[in-house]
N, C-alpha and C positions, 0 to 999 in steps of 0.2 A: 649514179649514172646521169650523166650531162646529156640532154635530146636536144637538139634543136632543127630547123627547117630552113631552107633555101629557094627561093623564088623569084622568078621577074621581076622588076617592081610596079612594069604593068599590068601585070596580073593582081589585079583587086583583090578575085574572086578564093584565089589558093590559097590556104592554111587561114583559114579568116579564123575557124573557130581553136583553134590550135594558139594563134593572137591572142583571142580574147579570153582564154583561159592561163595568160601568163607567162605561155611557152615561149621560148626564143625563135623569133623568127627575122632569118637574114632578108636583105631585100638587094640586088646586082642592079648597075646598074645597065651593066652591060653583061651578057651571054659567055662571053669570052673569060671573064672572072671568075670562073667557076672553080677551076683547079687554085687557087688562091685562097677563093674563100674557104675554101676547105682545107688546105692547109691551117689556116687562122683558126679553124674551129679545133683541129687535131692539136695544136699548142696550148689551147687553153681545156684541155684535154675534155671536149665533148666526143663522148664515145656510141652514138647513132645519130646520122644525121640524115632526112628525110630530100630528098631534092625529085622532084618532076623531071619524068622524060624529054621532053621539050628541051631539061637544061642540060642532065646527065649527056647528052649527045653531044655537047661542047666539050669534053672532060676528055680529054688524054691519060688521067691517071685514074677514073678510077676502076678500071680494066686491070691496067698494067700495074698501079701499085696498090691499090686497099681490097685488090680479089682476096687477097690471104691475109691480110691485117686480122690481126682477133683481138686489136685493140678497140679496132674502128669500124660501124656496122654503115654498109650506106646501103639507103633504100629508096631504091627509085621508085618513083606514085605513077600512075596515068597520069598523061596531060591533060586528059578530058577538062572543061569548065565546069563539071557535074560534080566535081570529086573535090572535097569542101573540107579535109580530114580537118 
């Protein structure tokens, strides 16, 4: 099972340890990428992928299409700057 993470890329602070343990982590440049990158990730069949409220709000799909995916797990984190997973 393929994990990987999605983040601002001015947000330093988010999935720092999640990085530094090897995991995949995406970095947008822009907010509005979001239903893209995620696309990209679903092709190269990662099957949970972690994104911050802050970005999931930009997302048209994944309401409307990966509610019922049971291929594809997405999980939105707080946006807080507290929250370091």
């Amino acid at each position: 099972m393929k994990v990987s993470f999605i983040k601002f890329k001015d947000d330093k602070d988010r999935y720092k340890i999640a990085k530094m343990v090897g995991m995949d982590v995406f970095e947008l440049d822009s907010p509005e990428d979001i239903d893209k990158q995620i696309q990209e990730l679903e092709k190269k069949d990662y099957r949970t992928i972690f994104i911050p409220n802050s970005l999931a709000s930009f997302s048209n799909d994944i309401i409307n299409k990966y509610k019922y995916n049971e291929n594809l797990k997405i999980i939105i984190t707080p946006s807080s700057n507290n929250n370091e997973l």
